[in-house]
KESE-124816 format. One record per residue (C-alpha): residue number from 1; x, y, z. Coordinates in pm, 1 decimal. Layout:
N
   nr        xx        yy        zz
  NUM         X         Y         Z
...
This chain:
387
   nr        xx        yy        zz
    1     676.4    4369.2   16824.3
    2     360.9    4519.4   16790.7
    3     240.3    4730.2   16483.7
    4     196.4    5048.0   16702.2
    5     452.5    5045.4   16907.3
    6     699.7    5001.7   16592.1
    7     504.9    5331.8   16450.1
    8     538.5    5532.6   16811.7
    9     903.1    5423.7   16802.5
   10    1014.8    5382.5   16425.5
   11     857.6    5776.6   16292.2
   12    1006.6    6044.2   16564.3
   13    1388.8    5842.3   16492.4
   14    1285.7    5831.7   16134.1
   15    1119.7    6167.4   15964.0
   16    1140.1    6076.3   15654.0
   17     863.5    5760.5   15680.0
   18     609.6    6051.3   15774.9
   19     529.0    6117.9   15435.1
   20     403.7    5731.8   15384.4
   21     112.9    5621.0   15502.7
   22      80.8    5375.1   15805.7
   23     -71.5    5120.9   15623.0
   24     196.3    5150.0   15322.0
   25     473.1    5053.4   15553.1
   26     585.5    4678.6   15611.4
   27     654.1    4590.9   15958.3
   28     879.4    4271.9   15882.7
   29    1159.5    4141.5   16126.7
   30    1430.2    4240.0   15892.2
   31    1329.3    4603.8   15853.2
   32    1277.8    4627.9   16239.2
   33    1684.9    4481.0   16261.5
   34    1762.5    4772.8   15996.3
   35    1605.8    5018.2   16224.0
   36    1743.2    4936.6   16562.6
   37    2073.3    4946.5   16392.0
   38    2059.6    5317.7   16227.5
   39    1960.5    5413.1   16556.4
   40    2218.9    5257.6   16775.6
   41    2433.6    5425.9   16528.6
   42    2285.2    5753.9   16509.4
   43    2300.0    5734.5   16904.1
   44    2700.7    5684.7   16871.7
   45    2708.5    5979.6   16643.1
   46    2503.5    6200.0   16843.1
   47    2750.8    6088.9   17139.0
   48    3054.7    6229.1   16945.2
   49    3220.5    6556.6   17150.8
   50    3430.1    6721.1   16827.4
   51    3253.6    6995.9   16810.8
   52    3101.0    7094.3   16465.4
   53    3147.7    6800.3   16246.8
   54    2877.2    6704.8   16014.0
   55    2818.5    6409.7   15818.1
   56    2559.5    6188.3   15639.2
   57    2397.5    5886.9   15731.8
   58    2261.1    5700.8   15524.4
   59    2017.2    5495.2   15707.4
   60    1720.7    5681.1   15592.6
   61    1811.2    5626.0   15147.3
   62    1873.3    5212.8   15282.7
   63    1544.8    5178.5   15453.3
   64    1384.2    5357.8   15161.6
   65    1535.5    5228.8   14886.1
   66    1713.2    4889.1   14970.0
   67    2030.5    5096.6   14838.3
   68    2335.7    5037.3   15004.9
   69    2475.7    5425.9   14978.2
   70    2821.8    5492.3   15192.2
   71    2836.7    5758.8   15419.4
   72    3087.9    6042.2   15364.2
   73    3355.6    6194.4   15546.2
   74    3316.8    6460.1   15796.8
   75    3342.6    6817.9   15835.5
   76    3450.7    7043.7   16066.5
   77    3287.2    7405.8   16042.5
   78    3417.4    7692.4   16174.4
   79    3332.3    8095.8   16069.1
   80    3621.4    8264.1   16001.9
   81    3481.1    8561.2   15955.3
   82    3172.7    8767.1   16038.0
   83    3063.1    9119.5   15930.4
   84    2842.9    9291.4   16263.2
   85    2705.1    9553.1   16086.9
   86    2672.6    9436.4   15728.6
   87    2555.6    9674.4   15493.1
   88    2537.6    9425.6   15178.4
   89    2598.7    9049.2   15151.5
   90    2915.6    8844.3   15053.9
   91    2839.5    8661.6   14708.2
   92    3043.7    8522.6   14505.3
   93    3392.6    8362.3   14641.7
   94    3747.7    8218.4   14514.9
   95    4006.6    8087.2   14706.3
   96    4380.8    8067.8   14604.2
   97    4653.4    7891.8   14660.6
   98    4784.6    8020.2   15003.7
   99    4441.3    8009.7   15148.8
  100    4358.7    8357.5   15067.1
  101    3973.9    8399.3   15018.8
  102    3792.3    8633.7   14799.9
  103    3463.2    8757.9   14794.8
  104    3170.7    8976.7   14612.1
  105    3035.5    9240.7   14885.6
  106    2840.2    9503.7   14750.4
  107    3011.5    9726.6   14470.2
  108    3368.2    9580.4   14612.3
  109    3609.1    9278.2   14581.0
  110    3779.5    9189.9   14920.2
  111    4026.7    8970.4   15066.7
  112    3992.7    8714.1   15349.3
  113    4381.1    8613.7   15465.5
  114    4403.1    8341.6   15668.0
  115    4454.8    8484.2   15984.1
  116    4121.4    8615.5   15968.1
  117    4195.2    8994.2   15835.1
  118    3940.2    9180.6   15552.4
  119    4091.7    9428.6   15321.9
  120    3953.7    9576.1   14990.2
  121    4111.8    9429.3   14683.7
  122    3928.0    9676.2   14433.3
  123    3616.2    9876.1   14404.8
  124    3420.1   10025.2   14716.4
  125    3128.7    9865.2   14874.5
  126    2914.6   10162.3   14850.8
  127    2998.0   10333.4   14538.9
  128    2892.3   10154.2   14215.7
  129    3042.0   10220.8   13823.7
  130    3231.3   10113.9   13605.8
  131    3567.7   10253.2   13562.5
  132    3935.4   10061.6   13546.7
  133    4205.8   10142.2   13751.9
  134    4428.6   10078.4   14076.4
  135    4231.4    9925.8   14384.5
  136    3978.2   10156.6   14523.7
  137    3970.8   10374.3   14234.9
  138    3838.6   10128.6   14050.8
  139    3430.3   10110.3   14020.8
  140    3220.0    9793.4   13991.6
  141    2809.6    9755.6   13933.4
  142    2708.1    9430.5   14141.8
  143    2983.9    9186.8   14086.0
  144    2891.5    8861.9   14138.6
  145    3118.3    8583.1   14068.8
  146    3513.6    8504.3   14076.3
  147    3759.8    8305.0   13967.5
  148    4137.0    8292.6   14082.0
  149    4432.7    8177.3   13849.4
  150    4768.0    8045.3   13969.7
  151    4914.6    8331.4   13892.3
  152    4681.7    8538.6   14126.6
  153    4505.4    8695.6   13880.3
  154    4141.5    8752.9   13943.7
  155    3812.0    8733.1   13693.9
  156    3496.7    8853.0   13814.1
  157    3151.7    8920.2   13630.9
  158    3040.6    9199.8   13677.8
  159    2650.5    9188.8   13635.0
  160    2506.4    9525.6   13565.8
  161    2798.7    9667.7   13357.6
  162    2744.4    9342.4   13190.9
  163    3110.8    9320.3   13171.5
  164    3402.6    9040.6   13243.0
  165    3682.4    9249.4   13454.0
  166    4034.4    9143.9   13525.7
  167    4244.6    9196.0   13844.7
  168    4569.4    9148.1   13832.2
  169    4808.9    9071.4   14145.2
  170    4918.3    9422.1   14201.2
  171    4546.0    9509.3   14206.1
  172    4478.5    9679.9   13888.3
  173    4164.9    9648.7   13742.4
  174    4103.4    9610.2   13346.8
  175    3779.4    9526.2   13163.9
  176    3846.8    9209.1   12950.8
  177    3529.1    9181.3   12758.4
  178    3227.8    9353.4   12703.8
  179    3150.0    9716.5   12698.9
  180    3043.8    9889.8   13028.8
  181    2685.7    9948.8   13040.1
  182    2569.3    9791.4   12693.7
  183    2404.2    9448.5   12692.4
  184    2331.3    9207.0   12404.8
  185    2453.1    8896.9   12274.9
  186    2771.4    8954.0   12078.7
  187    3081.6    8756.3   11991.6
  188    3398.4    8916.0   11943.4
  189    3745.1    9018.3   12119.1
  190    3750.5    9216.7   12394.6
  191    3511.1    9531.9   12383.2
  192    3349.9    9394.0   12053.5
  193    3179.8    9138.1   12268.2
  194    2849.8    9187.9   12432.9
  195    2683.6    9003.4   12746.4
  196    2371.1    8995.0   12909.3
  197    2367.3    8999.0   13328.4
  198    2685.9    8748.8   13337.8
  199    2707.7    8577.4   13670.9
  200    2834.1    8259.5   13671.5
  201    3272.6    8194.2   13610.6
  202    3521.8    7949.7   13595.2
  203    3873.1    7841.6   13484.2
  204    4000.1    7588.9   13321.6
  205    4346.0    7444.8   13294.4
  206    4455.8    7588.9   12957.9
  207    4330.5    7956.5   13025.4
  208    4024.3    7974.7   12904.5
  209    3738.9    8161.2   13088.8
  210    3387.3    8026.1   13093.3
  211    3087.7    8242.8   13201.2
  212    2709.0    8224.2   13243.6
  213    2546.2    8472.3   13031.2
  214    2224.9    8476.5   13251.0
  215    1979.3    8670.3   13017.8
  216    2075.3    8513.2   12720.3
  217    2111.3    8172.4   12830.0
  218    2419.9    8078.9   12682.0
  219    2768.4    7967.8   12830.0
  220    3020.1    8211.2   12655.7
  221    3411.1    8132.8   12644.5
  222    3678.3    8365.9   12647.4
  223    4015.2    8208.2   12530.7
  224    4324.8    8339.5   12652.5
  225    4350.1    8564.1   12344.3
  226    4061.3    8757.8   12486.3
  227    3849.9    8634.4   12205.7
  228    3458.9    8549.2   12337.1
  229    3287.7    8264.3   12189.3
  230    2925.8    8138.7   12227.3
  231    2987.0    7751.2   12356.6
  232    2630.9    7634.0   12456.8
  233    2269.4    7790.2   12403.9
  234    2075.7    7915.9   12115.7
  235    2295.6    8142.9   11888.1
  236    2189.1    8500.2   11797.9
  237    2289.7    8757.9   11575.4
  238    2667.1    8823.7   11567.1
  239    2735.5    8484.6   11740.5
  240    2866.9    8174.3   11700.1
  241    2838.8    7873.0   11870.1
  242    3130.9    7669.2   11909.9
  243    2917.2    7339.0   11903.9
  244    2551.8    7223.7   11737.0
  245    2414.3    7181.6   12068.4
  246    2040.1    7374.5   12065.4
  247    2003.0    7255.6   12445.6
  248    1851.1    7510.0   12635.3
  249    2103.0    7620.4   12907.0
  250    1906.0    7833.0   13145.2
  251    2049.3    8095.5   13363.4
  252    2356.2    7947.9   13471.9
  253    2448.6    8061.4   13844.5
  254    2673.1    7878.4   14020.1
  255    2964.6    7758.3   13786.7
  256    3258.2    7558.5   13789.6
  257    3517.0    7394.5   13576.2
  258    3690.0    7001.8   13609.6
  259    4007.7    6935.9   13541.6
  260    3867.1    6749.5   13236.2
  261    3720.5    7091.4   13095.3
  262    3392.9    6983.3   13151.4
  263    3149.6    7215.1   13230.4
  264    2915.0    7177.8   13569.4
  265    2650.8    7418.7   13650.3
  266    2331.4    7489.3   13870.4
  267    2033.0    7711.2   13732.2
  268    1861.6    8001.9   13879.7
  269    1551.7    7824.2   14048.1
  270    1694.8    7550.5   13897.6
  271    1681.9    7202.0   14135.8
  272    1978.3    7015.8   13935.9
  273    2353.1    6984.4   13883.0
  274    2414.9    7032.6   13520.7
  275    2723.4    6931.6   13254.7
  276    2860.6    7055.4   12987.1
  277    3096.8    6833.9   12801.2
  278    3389.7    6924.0   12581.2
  279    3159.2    6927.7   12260.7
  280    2884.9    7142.9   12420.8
  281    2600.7    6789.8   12487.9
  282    2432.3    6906.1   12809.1
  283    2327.4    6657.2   13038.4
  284    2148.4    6649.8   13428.7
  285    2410.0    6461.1   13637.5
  286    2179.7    6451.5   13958.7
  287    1831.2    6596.6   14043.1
  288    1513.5    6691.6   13848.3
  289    1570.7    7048.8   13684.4
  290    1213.3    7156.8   13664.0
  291    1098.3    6982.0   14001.4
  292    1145.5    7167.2   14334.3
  293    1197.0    6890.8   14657.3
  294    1263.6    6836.1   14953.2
  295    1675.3    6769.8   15003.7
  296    1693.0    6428.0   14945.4
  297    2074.3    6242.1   14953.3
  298    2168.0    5949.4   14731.5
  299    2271.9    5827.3   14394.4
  300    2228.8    6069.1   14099.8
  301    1899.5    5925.2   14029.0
  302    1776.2    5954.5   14366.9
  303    1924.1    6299.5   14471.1
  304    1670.9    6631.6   14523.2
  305    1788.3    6943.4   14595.8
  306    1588.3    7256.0   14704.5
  307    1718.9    7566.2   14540.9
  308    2131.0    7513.3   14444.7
  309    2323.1    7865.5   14384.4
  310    2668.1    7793.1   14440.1
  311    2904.7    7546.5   14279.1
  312    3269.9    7425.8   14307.7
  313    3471.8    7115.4   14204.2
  314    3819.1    6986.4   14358.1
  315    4034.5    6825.5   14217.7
  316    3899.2    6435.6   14257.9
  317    3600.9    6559.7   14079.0
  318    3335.9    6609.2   14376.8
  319    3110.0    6877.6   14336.9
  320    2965.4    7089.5   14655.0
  321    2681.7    7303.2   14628.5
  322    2501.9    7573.6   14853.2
  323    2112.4    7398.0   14831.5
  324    1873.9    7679.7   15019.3
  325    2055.8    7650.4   15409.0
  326    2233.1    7305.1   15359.6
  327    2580.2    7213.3   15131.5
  328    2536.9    6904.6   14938.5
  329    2850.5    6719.8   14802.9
  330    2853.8    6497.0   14468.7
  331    3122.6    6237.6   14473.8
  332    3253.1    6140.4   14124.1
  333    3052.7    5860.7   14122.8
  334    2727.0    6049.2   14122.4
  335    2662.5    6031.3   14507.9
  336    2506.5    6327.2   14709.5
  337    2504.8    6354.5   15058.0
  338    2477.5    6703.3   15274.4
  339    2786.8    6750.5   15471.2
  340    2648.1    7090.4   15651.4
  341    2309.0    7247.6   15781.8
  342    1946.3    7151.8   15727.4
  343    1791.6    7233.8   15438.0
  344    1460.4    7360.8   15691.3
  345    1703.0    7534.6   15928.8
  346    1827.4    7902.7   15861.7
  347    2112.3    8032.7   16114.2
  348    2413.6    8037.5   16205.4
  349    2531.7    7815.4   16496.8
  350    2873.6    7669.2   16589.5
  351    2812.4    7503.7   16902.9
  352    2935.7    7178.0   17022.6
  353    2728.4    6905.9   16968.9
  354    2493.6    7085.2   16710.5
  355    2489.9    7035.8   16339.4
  356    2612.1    7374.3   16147.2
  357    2320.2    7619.1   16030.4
  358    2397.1    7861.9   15729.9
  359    2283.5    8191.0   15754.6
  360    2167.2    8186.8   15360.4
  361    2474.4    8052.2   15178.4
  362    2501.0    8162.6   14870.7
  363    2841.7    8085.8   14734.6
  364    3084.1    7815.8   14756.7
  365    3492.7    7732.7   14667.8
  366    3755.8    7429.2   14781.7
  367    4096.9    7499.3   14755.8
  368    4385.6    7259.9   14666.2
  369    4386.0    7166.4   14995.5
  370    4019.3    6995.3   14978.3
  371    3894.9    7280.0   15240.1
  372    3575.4    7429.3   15184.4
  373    3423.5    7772.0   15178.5
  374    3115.0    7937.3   15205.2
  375    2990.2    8268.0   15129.1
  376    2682.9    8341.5   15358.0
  377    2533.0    8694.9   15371.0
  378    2740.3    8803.7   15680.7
  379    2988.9    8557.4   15700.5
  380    3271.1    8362.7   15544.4
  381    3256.4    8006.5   15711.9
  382    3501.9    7712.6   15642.3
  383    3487.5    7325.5   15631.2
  384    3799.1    7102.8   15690.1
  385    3737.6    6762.6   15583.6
  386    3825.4    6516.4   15876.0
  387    4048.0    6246.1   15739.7
């Protein structure tokens, strides 16, 4: 086959080669085979009716690379809930065991049930402070993450009281640690302690609470005790760090916890996947962290994101992240693949046929159930895995 009729055919089915020059690409037999076979297999895909379900070939990282990367399962999108007139964005989310979802919208923490019904939890949209109490007597100042325990307890950071807060099931609202309105960089128990902007939070198995301390770039721990203790990041005055590790940590946004205890993370303007181990070493797991890319899928090594936020981890370990308009899923193995939107395509679409769009996701849970959630700015959406 000709050199330039490859090229006419080979580049519209195959984006990616756009950024190579023509002359840097080799024509051979063999590649040509690789090619009409992604396509006859994209064609199949594209032929599918389910409406909604999104997953990644993996065509493009073979031709590329000469990797042999699998493709991953499915998804099948749906919004389950959508705010017409929204007057400030859904954030942060949780999701318990019964499917309940929970979300950061404006000054307020509400409740998604299943059936597709909003009610306030605590705090009031509009109204920003920071006082305790029952429900909506109880004032927030831009909360931003959760976390949900088995017992239905909720923890949520709340940013510009520079707080941690406690809900409990019957709804009443307690500050854990900090002190309203006073930042700094303080350990201690309860009031004695001192944050910075907190943002992101996460649970692990044996109780213990694990938060982002944004402006001071440290990871802070809270032990069931109530006790708050500096895990990762350069110490200051009145800390201490519960390892030697003089890593810097960054401002740690989205935020989740294994079943291991191990620590994963994504940076503000940050274009990597982070961990923490159980001794506080800090290590990239997949992506550059200083180097902004175009979404790229593939092994650790290979993988770019864009501009992660949100973060979650299931139980088999994968990771899924909100990456600018797409969500990108690490399997346990270090594999990334996008399982819904484009990174270049902002929206929100649910048609048949059509490949999800994200109206600016921002955060991101799974339940026990493997189901995933998404916090957009005027929408919850959810993704069932297709077995």
């Amino acid at each position: 086959m000709p050199k330039n009729i490859i090229c006419r055919w080979y580049l519209p089915r195959f984006p990616e080669f756009r950024r190579l020059k023509t002359d840097q690409l080799k024509f051979s037999a063999f590649a040509a085979a690789i090619c009409l076979i992604a396509s006859a297999g994209r064609a199949q895909t594209a032929g599918n009716s389910e409406p909604n379900l999104v997953g990644t070939a993996s065509a493009n990282l073979a031709l590329d690379t000469g990797l042999s990367v699998p493709a991953t399962a499915a998804y099948l999108w749906k919004t389950i809930f959508i705010d017409d007139q929204p007057k400030s964005c859904f954030t942060g989310i949780a999701v318990d065991a019964a499917e309940n979802v929970y979300g950061t919208k404006g000054c307020a923490i509400v409740r998604i049930t299943p059936d597709g019904k909003l009610a306030t939890v605590a705090g009031a949209v509009e109204s920003a402070g920071c006082e305790d109490g029952v429900g909506s007597a109880a004032r927030f100042n831009a909360p931003d993450a959760l976390a949900v325990d088995g017992r239905g307890n909720l923890y949520v950071s709340d940013r510009k009281n520079h707080t941690i807060r406690k809900i409990d099931a019957a709804g009443v609202v307690t500050t854990l640690a900090g002190s309203p309105g006073l930042k700094g960089s303080a350990d201690g128990a309860g009031s004695d302690a001192r944050f910075y902007h907190p943002r992101g939070i996460g649970l692990d198995s044996l109780g213990n609470l694990f938060v982002g301390d944004v402006c001071n770039n440290t990871i802070r721990r809270i032990n069931p005790a109530g006790v708050v203790g500096t895990l990762a990041g350069p110490t200051a005055p009145g800390q201490t760090r519960l390892n030697n590790s003089d890593t810097a940590v960054g401002a740690a946004d989205g935020f989740a916890v294994d079943g291991g205890g191990n620590i994963y993370y994504v940076r503000h303007m940050g274009h990597a996947i982070r961990k923490v181990a159980l001794d506080g070493t800090i290590t990239t797991v997949a992506g550059v962290d200083e180097q902004a890319s175009e979404a790229v899928d593939g092994p650790r090594d290979i993988a770019r994101f864009q501009r992660p936020m949100g973060l979650a981890i299931d139980a088999q370990g994968n990771v899924y992240v909100t990456d600018l308009h797409s969500i990108r899923k690490m399997s346990p193995d270090g594999t990334v693949s996008t399982i819904g939107g484009k990174s270049d395509n902002l929206g929100r679409e649910d048609s048949r046929d059509h490949v999800t769009r994200f109206n600016r996701p921002l955060g991101v849970a799974v339940s026990s159930a493997g189901i995933v959630y998404i916090s957009c700015r005027d929408s919850i959406i959810q993704g069932t895995p297709v077995r």
